[in-house]
Residue, then its C-alpha position, 0 to 999 in steps of 0.5 A: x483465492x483471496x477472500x477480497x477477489x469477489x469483493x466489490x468496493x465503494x470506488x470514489x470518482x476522482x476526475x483524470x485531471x485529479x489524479x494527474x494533479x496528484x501525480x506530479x504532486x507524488x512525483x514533485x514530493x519523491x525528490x524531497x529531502x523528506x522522502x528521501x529519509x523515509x525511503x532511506x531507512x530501507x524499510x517496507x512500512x506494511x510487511x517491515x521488512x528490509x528492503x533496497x531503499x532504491x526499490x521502494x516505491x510511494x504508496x498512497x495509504x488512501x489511495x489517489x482513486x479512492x480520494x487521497x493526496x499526494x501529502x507526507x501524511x498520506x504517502x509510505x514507503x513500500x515494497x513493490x510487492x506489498x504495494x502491488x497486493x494493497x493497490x486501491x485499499x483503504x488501511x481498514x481494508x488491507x489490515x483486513x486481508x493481511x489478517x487473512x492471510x495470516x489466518x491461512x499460514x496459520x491454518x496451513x501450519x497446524x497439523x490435520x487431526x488423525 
């Protein structure tokens, strides 16, 4: 279990019509020569690894519920799974769980004393 599965978060309310605004907004931006660079670099912007430019995905780093934009400075390229993990996080709030997860692989690594 992760320690942010029985964390609750201050949620922003952002009206339907917002978030569908900022939808098509992502959708009109992922066409653009820009997106088209970034996502043609074929790198995952949180974990750094390689990744088929095609199968990256448009994060939000603030989230469309949580108050974002569909703005180049607000959108990333990610893998599926690193987009998946971050869902509605703020960057504070996912540099704090990539951190313990790193704590644990580190944990799981080092030898138990005898």
């Amino acid at each position: 279990m992760s320690k942010f599965e029985n964390d609750i978060f201050f949620l922003v309310t952002v009206r339907p019509e917002e978030v569908r605004r900022e939808k098509e907004k992502a959708a009109a931006l992922r066409k653009t020569q820009w997106w088209q660079r970034q996502v043609g670099r074929g790198v995952c912007h949180y974990c750094g690894l390689p990744v088929n430019p095609k199968e990256l995905t448009m994060d939000h780093v603030v989230p469309i519920i949580r108050g974002g934009r569909s703005t180049r400075g607000n959108v990333v390229p990610a893998c599926k799974s690193c987009n998946n993990r971050k869902k509605y996080l703020l960057p504070l709030e996912w540099e704090d769980y990539l951190k313990g997860i790193s704590t644990q692989k580190e944990s799981m690594r080092q030898p138990t004393p005898q």
